[in-house]
C-alpha positions in Angstrom: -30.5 30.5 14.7 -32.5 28.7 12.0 -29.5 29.3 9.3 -27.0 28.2 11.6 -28.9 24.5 12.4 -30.0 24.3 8.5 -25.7 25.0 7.9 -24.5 22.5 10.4 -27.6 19.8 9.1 -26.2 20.5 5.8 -22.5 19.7 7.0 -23.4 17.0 8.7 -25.6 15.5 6.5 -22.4 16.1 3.7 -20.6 14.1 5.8 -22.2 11.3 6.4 -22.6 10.8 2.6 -19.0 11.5 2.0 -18.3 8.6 4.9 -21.0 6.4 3.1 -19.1 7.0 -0.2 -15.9 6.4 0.8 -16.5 3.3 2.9 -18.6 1.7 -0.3 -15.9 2.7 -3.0 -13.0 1.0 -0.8 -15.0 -1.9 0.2 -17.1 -3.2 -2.3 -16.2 -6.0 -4.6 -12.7 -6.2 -2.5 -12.1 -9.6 -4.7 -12.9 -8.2 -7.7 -8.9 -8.7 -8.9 -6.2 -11.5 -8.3 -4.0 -11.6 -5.4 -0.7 -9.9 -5.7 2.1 -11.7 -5.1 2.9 -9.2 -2.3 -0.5 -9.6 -0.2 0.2 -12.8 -0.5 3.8 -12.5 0.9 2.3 -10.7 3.8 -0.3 -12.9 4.3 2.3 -16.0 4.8 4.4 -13.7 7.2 1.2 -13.4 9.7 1.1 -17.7 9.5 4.3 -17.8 10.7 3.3 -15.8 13.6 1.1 -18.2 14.5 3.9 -20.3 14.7 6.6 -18.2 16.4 4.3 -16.6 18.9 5.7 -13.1 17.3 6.7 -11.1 14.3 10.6 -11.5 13.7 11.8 -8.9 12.4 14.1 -8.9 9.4 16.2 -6.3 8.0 16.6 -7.3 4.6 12.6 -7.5 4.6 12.1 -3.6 5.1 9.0 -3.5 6.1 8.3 -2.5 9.7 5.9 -5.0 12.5 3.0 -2.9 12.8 1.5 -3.7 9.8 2.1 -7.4 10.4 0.4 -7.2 14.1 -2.6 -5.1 12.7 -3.3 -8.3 10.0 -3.2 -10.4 12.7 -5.6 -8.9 14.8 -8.2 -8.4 11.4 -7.8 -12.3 10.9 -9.0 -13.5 14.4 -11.9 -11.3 14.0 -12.6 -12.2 10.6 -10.6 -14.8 9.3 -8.2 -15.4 6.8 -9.3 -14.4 3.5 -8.7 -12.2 0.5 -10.8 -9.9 1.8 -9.4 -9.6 5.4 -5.6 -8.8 3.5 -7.7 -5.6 1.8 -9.6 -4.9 4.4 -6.6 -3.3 6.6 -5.4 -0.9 4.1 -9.0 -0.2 2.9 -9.9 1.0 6.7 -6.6 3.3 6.2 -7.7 4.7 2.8 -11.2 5.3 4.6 -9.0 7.2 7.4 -6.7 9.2 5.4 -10.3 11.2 3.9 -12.1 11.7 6.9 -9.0 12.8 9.1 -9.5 16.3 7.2 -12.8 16.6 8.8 -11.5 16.9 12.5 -10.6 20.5 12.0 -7.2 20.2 12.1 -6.0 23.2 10.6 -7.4 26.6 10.7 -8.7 26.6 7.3 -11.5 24.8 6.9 -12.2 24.6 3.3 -8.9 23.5 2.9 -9.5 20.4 4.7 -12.8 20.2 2.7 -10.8 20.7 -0.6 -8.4 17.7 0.5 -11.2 15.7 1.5 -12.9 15.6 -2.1 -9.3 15.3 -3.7 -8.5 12.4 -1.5 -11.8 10.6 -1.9 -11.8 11.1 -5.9 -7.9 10.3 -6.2 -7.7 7.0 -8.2 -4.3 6.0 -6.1 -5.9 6.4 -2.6 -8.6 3.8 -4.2 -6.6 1.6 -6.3 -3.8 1.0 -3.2 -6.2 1.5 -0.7 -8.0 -1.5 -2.3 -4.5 -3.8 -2.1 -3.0 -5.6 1.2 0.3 -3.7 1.1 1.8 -1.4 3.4 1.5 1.9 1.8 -2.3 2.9 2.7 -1.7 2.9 6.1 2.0 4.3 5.8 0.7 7.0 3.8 -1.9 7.6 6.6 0.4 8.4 9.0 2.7 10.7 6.9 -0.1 12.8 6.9 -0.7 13.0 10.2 2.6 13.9 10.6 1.8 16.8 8.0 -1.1 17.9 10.0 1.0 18.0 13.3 3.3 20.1 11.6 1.4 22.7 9.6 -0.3 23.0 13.0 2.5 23.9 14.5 3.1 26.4 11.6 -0.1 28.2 12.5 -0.9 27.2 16.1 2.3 25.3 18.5 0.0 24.0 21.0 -0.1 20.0 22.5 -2.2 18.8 19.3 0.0 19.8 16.8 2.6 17.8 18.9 0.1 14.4 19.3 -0.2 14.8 15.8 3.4 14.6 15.0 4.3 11.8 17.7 1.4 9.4 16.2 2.8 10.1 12.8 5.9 9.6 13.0 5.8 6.6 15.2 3.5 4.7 12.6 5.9 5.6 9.6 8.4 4.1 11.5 6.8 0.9 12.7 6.0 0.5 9.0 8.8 1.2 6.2 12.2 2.3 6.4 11.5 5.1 3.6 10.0 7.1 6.7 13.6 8.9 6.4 13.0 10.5 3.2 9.6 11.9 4.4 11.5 13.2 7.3 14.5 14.4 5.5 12.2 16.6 3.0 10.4 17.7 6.1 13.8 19.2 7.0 14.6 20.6 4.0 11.0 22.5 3.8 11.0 23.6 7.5 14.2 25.3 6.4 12.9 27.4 3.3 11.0 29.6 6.7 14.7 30.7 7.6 16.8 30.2 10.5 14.8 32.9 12.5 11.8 31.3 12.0 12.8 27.9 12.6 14.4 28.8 15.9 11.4 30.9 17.2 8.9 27.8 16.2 10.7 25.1 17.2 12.7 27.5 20.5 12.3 25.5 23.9 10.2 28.0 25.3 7.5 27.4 22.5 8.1 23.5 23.0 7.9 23.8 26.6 5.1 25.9 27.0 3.0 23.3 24.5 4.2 20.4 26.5 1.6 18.8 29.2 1.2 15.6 31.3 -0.6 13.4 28.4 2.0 14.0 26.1 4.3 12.6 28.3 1.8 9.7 29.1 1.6 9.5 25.4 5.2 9.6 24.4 6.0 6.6 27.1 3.2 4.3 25.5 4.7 5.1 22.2 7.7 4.3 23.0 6.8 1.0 24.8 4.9 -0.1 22.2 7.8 0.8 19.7 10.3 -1.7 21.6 7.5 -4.4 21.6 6.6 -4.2 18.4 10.5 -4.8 17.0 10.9 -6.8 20.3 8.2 -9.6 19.3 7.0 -8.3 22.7 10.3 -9.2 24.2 10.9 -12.6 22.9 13.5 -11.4 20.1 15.7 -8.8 21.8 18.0 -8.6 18.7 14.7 -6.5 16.7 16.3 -3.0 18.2 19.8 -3.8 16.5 17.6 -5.4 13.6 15.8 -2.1 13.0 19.2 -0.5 12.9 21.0 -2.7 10.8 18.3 -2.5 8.1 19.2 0.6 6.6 22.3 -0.4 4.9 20.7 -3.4 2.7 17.4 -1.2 2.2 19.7 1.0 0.6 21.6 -1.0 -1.5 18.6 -2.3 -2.7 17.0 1.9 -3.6 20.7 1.9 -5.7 20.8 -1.2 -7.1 17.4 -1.6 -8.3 16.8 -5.4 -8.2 14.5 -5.7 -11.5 12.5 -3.0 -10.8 14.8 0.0 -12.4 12.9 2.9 -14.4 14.3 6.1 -15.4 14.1 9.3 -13.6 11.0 10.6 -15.2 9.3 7.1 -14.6 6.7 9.3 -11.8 5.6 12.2 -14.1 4.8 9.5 -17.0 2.7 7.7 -14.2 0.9 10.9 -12.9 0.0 11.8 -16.8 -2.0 8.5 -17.7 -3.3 7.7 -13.7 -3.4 11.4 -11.5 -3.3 13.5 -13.9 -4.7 16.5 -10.9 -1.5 15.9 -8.9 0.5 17.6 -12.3 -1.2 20.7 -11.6 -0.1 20.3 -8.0 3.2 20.1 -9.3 3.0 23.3 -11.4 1.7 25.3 -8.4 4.4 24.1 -6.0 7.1 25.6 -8.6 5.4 28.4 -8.0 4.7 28.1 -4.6 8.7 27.6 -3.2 8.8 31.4 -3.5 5.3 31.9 -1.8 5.0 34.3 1.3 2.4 31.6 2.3 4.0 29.3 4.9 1.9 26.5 4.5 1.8 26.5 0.7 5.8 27.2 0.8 6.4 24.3 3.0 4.3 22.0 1.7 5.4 22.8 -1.6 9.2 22.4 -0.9 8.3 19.3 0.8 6.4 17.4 -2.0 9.0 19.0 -4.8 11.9 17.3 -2.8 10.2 14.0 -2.2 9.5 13.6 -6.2 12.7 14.7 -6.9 14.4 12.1 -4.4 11.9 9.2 -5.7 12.8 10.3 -9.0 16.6 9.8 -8.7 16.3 6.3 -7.0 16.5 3.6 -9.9 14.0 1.2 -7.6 10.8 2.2 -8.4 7.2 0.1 -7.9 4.6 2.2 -8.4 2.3 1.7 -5.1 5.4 4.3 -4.2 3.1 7.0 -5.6 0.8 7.2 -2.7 3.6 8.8 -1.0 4.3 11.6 -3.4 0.9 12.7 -4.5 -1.0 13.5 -1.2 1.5 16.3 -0.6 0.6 17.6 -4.2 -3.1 17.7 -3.4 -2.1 19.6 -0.1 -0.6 21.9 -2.5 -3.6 22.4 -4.5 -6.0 22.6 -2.1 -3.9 25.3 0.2 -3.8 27.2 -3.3 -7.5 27.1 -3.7 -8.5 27.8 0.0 -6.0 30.3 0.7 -4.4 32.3 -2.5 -7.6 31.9 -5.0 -9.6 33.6 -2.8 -8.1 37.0 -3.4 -7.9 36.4 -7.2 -11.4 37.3 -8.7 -12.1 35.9 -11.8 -9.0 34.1 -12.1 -9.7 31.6 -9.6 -12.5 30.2 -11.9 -9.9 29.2 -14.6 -8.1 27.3 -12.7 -11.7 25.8 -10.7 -12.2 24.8 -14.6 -8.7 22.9 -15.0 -9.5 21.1 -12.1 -12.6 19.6 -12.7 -11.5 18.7 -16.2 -8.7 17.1 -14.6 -10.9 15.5 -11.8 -12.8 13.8 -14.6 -9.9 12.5 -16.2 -9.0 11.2 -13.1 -12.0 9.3 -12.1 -12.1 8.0 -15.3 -8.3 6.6 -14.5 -10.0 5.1 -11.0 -12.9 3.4 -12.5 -11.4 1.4 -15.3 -8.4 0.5 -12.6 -10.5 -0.4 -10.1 -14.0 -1.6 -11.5 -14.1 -2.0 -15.1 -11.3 -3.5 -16.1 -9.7 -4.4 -12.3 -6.1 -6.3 -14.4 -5.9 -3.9 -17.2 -2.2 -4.5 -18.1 -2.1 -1.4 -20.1 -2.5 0.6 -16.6 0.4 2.0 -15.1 -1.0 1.1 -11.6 -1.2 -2.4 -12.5 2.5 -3.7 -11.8 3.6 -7.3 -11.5 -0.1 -8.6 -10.7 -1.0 -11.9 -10.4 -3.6 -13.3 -13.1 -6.9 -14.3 -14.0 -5.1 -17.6 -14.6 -3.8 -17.5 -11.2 -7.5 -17.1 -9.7 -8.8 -19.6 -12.0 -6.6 -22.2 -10.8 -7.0 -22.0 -6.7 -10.7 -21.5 -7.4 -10.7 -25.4 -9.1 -8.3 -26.3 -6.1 -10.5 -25.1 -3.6 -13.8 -25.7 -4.9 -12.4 -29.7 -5.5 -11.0 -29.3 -1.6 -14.6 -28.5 -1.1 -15.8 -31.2 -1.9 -13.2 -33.6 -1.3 -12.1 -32.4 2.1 -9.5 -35.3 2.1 -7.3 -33.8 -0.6 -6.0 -31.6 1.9 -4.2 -34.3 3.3 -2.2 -35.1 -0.2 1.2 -33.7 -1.2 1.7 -30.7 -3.4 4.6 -29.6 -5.0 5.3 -25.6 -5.8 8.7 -26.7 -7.4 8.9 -22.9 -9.0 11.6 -20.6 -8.6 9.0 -17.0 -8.2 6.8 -18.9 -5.6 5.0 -16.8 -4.5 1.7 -16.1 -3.6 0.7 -19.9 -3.7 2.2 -20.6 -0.1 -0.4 -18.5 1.6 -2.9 -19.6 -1.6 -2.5 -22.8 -0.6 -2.1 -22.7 3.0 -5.0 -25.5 3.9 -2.7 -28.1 2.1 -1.6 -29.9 4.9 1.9 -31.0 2.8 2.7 -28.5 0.7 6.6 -29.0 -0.9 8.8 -25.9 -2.1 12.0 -28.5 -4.0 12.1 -27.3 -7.2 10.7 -29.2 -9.9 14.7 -29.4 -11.9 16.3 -30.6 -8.6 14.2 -33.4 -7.0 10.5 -34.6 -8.0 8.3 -35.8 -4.7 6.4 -38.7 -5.3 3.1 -39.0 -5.9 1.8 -35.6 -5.6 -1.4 -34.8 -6.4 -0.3 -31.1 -8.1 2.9 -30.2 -9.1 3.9 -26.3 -10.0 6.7 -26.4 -11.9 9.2 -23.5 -14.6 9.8 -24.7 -18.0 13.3 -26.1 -16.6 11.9 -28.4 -14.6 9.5 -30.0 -16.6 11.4 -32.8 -17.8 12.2 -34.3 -15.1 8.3 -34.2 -13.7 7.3 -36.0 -16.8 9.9 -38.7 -16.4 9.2 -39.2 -12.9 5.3 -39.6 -13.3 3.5 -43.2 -13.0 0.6 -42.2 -13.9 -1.1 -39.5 -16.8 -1.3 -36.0 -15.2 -2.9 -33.1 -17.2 -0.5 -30.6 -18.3 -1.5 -26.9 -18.7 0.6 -23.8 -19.1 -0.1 -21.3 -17.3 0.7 -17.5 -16.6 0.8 -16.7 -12.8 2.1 -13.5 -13.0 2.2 -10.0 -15.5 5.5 -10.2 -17.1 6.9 -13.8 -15.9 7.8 -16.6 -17.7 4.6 -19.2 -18.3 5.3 -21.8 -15.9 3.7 -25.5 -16.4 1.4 -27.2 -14.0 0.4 -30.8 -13.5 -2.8 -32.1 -11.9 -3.0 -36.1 -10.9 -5.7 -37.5 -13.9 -6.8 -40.1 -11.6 -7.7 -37.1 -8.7 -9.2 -34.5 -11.3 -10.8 -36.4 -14.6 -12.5 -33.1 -15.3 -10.7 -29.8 -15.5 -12.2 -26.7 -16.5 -8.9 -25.5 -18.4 -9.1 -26.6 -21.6 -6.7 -24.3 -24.5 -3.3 -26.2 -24.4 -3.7 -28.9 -22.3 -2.2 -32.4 -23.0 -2.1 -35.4 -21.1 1.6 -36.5 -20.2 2.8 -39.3 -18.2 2.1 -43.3 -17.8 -0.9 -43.8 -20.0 -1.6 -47.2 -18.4 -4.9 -47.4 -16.2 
C-alpha cells in the first residue's frame, strides 16, 4: 500500500512541476519581442467588434470567429495589451501538454513521452508565445487525434467527445482544417476496407452513442451557426464560410509573396526541431507497421508534410501543424515497439536526447536569448526593435501629455500594419497615404520613401525626420515627428530636421 501512495505522490508531485514549468516558460516575459504585424491585425479585428456588436466574417480573411470571440473575452477581463494578444494562444500551448495527462489512450507512457516532447518542443513555445491562430488550432487537431486513436483501441462515447470538440474548434478557426481531415482519411484507409467498416459500422457507432452526446452535438452546432452568424446579426456568415474556400485556395496556389520551395519544411525542422526528423524517419518506417496507432499516425503526419510541402504558400507558424503528429510518432515508437527491442532501444533513447538538446537549444535562443534573431527560421516577417522603440516614445509622451491623444496622426504607408491597433488611443488616426494627400498639421506622420516629398513640401513647420525599419524584410519607411510637440527624441543615428525652419 505504501509503494502505491509513494508512486501516485511521485506522479502527482511530477505533475504539478511539469504544470509549473509549462505555465512559467509560456508566460513569462510575454513582451520580451516586438509585435507581429499579424497580432496586431488580430488585435484591430476585436476593436471593430466593439464597434459592430459582432465578428463579421470574411472569406477572403480565412481565419475562422472563434479565435476572435475568445480575444475578446481575455480583453474585458484583462485589458487590451500585448500581453492579453499572447496570453490566448499561451493558455492553448499550456493545454496542448497537459491534455496527455488525462489518460486518454491506453498507453500511458505514451502520453508521458508526448508530454515531455510537447513541453521541450521549441515550436509549441515559440508560437505558443505569439497572438496567432495556430496554438489553439493545433490544440484541437489533437484532440481530434486523441478521439480517433481512441476509437482505434476503445469506440466508446469519449473517443466520440473527443472528435466532436476537435473538429468543431479546427473549423471555427482556419480553413486548412480540410487538410487535417483529408490525411485523416487517407490514414484511416491504410487499416483496409474491413477494418474501416467494422470500426466505423453503425452498430459500433450506435452502440457508443448516448444522450450527452446528443446534448453535446446540438450545443456544438448552435454555437457553430452563432459564431459565423455574429450571433445572428449577419445571416450571410453560413454562405460566407462556404464561399471561403475558393479564394483560400487561390491564395495556397498562388503564393502571394510568401512562395518557398518544396523542401522549405525539412530545412526548417533541421536548424529549429531537429527531434521531429527522427519522427519522420520512423514514420517511413512505420506506414508498413502492424501497429495501428503508429501506422495511422504515421500515414497521417507523412501525408500532411507532403501536402504542406507541395503548396508554394508557406509561413512558417504552419509548422505547428506538422510536427505534433511526428512526435506522436516518436513517442508511440518508444512506448509501444521499443519495449520489445532490448538493447536497441537505448540507441535510439541516445539520439533522442542529443536531439532534445539541440532542440532546447533552438527554443532558448528563439525565445529568450536572442527573442528577433533574424538568422532563425522561426522568425518570419517580425516587426522590430525599431518598431518597439518608437510606440514606446509615443506612448510614454501620451503619458505624460494625455492631450496628444486628441491630435491627428497620419499612417500614410502602404504595409500599415500593426500601428492601427499600436496606435489605437489616438483619437484621429489617418490611413491617406503620404504620396496621395498630406493632412494638415499632424503631429506624426508615417510615411514610404514615395511619399516623402510631398510631406516635406507640405510641412510649416521643422519636423524631425528618422528612417526607420518596421518590419524584417520591408523597405525602410521615413517617419516625421512635429519639432515644436517632441524637442527631444531619443532616436538619434540619421535624423535630420526638414521643414520650415522659422520659429
Amino acid at each position: 500500500m505504501k509503494s502505491v501512495r509513494g508512486t501516485h505522490y511521485s506522479l502527482a508531485v511530477a505533475w504539478t512541476v511539469l504544470l509549473c514549468g509549462t505555465i512559467f516558460t509560456r508566460f513569462y516575459d510575454l513582451t520580451n519581442k516586438p509585435l507581429h504585424f499579424d497580432e496586431g491585425i488580430n488585435g484591430w479585428f476585436v476593436l471593430q467588434m466593439q464597434t459592430l456588436g459582432f465578428y463579421k466574417y470574411d472569406p477572403n480573411n480565412y481565419h475562422g470567429p472563434l479565435y476572435f470571440y475568445m480575444l475578446q473575452f481575455f480583453e474585458l477581463i484583462w485589458g487590451q495589451s500585448i500581453e492579453t494578444l499572447r496570453s490566448l494562444p499561451a493558455v492553448f500551448s499550456v493545454l496542448s501538454v497537459m491534455i496527455f495527462s488525462f489518460g486518454f489512450l491506453a498507453s500511458k507512457i505514451t502520453q508521458r513521452w508526448m508530454m515531455l516532447f510537447l513541453f521541450l518542443s521549441p515550436a509549441f513555445l515559440f508560437f505558443g508565445r505569439s497572438g496567432i491562430h495556430e496554438m489553439p488550432f493545433v490544440f484541437f487537431q489533437i484532440l481530434f487525434a486523441l478521439g480517433m486513436l481512441r476509437w482505434l483501441e476503445k469506440s466508446d462515447a469519449k473517443a466520440w467527445a473527443l472528435a466532436l470538440v476537435g473538429l468543431w474548434g479546427m473549423v471555427t478557426l482556419k480553413e486548412t482544417f480540410t487538410i487535417t481531415l483529408f490525411c485523416w482519411v487517407l490514414a484511416l484507409a491504410t487499416l483496409g476496407l474491413a477494418e474501416v467498416r467494422r470500426l466505423f459500422s453503425w452498430r459500433n457507432l450506435k452502440e457508443a452513442w448516448n444522450p450527452r452526446l446528443t446534448v453535446l452535438l446540438s450545443l456544438l452546432g448552435l454555437f457553430f451557426v452563432q459564431l459565423f452568424t455574429g450571433f445572428f446579426k449577419n445571416g450571410s456568415g453560413l454562405l460566407d464560410f462556404i464561399k471561403a474556400f475558393l479564394p483560400w485556395l487561390k491564395t495556397g496556389v498562388e503564393g502571394k509573396g510568401h512562395e518557398k520551395p518544396f523542401g522549405y519544411w525539412l530545412q526548417v525542422l533541421g536548424t529549429a526541431e531537429p527531434l521531429v526528423l527522427l519522427g519522420v524517419c520512423i514514420a517511413l518506417l512505420g506506414v508498413f507497421s502492424r501497429h495501428k496507432s503508429l501506422r495511422v499516425m504515421s500515414v497521417f503526419s507523412l501525408s500532411q508534410l507532403l501536402i504542406y510541402s507541395f503548396i508554394p504558400y508557406k509561413t512558417v507558424w504552419c509548422i505547428l501543424s506538422l510536427i505534433w503528429g511526428f512526435y506522436f510518432v516518436v513517442a508511440i515508437f518508444f512506448a509501444e515497439v521499443l519495449a520489445e527491442k532490448g538493447r536497441w532501444r537505448y540507441l535510439f533513447y541516445g539520439v533522442a536526447v542529443v536531439l532534445i538538446g539541440f532542440g532546447v537549444r533552438s527554443a532558448y535562443s528563439s525565445v529568450y536569448r536572442h527573442p528577433l534573431d533574424m538568422e532563425h527560421p522561426y522568425i518570419y516577417v517580425n516587426s522590430t526593435y525599431e518598431l518597439k522603440d518608437l510606440y514606446d516614445f509615443l506612448y510614454g509622451e501620451t503619458r505624460l501629455r494625455p492631450e496628444l491623444l486628441q491630435q491627428t496622426v497620419q499612417i500614410g504607408m502602404k504595409e500599415q500594419w500593426p500601428w492601427p491597433w499600436v496606435l489605437r488611443s489616438f483619437k484621429d488616426l489617418r490611413y491617406d497615404l503620404c504620396g496621395k494627400r498630406v493632412i494638415e498639421n499632424a503631429i506624426v506622420y508615417f510615411c514610404d520613401l514615395s511619399g516623402t516629398p510631398d510631406v516635406e513640401l507640405s510641412l510649416t513647420e521643422p519636423y524631425w525626420k528618422i528612417p526607420l525599419s518596421f518590419r524584417q524584410s520591408r523597405e525602410t519607411s521615413f517617419v516625421y515627428l512635429k519639432k515644436s510637440i517632441f524637442p527631444q527624441i531619443p532616436f538619434t543615428e540619421r535624423v535630420e530636421v526638414v521643414g520650415n525652419k522659422e520659429e
